[in-house]
Each structure stands twice: as structure tokens, then as C-alpha cells.
N, C-alpha and C positions, 0 to 999 in steps of 0.2 A: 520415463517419458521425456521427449527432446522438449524444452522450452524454446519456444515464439520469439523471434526479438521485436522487438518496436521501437520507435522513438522515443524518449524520455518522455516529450511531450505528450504523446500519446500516451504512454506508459502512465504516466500522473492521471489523464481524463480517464482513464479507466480504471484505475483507482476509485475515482473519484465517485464515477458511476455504480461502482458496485456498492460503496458504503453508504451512498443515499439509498438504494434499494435495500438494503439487511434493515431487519425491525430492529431499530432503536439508536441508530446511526445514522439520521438524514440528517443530523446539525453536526456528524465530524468534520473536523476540519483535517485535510493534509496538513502538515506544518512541513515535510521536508523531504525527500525521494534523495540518498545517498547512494550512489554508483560509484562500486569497489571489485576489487578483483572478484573472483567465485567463493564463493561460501563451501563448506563442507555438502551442502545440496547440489552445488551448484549454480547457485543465483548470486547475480552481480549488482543486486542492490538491496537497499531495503530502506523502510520509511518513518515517517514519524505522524503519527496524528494526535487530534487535542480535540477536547468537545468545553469551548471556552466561555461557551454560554450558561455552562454546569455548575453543581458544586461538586467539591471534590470525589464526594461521597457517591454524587449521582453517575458521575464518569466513570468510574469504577464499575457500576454495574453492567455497564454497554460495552465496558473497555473490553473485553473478551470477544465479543461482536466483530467488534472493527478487529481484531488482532486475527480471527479466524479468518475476517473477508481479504487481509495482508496476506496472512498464508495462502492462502489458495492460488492469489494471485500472484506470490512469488512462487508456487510450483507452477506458473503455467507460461509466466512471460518473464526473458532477460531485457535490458535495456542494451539496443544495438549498438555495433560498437562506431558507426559514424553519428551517435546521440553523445560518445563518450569525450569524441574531440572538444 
């Protein structure tokens, strides 16, 4: 499947969108959208999130969550490359 590109910016709000929609993921935080060459998939970025109103214990259980709603969205969108300049 050919991956989407979008703006960074975009790329992040829908990020962002989809991990407030997965049950148990509406207080993820992004912490960071890194854009690099292509991955062995093919994807040119990937990200970091934090649930920083948790304990550690408790992030852990949702960490899975948010890491499945990462993948999916890195099989389906690149960051363009006039978002790269």
C-alpha cells in the first residue's frame, strides 16, 4: 500500500486525533514527530508519546494502545517532503 504524504503539521493533528479516540488514550500526550529517511517499511518518521498525568504502572497498560494507533498511522501516512525543509 503507497503511503499519503501530509504536512508535518498535519501529520501530528492526526496523530493526535486518533489517540484521543482509542479507549484509554485521551490524556496521550505527543511528545515528539521525528522525520528521517525511510524505515525498512518505508516510513519517514515516527514519534514519541507520554501519558504524564499517570503512574508509571498505569502508562504501561495503555502503552500498547497508543503504540498500535502509531502504527497504523505510520502504515498509512509519510511526512511530505516540503514539511521536511
Amino acid at each position: 500500500m503507497e503511503r499519503l504524504t501530509k504536512p508535518l503539521s498535519e501529520l501530528k493533528h492526526l496523530i493526535n486525533l486518533c489517540l484521543r479516540q482509542e479507549p484509554g488514550c485521551h490524556d496521550c500526550q505527543l511528545r515528539a514527530v521525528c522525520v528521517h529517511r525511510p524505515d525498512h517499511t518505508g516510513c519517514n518518521w515516527s514519534a514519541e508519546v507520554d501519558f504524564p498525568e499517570r503512574s508509571e504502572a498505569d502508562a504501561m497498560r495503555h502503552w500498547r494502545q497508543a503504540r498500535r494507533v502509531l502504527m497504523m498511522v505510520r502504515a498509512q501516512y509519510n511526512v511530505g517532503t516540503a514539511a521536511q525543509a
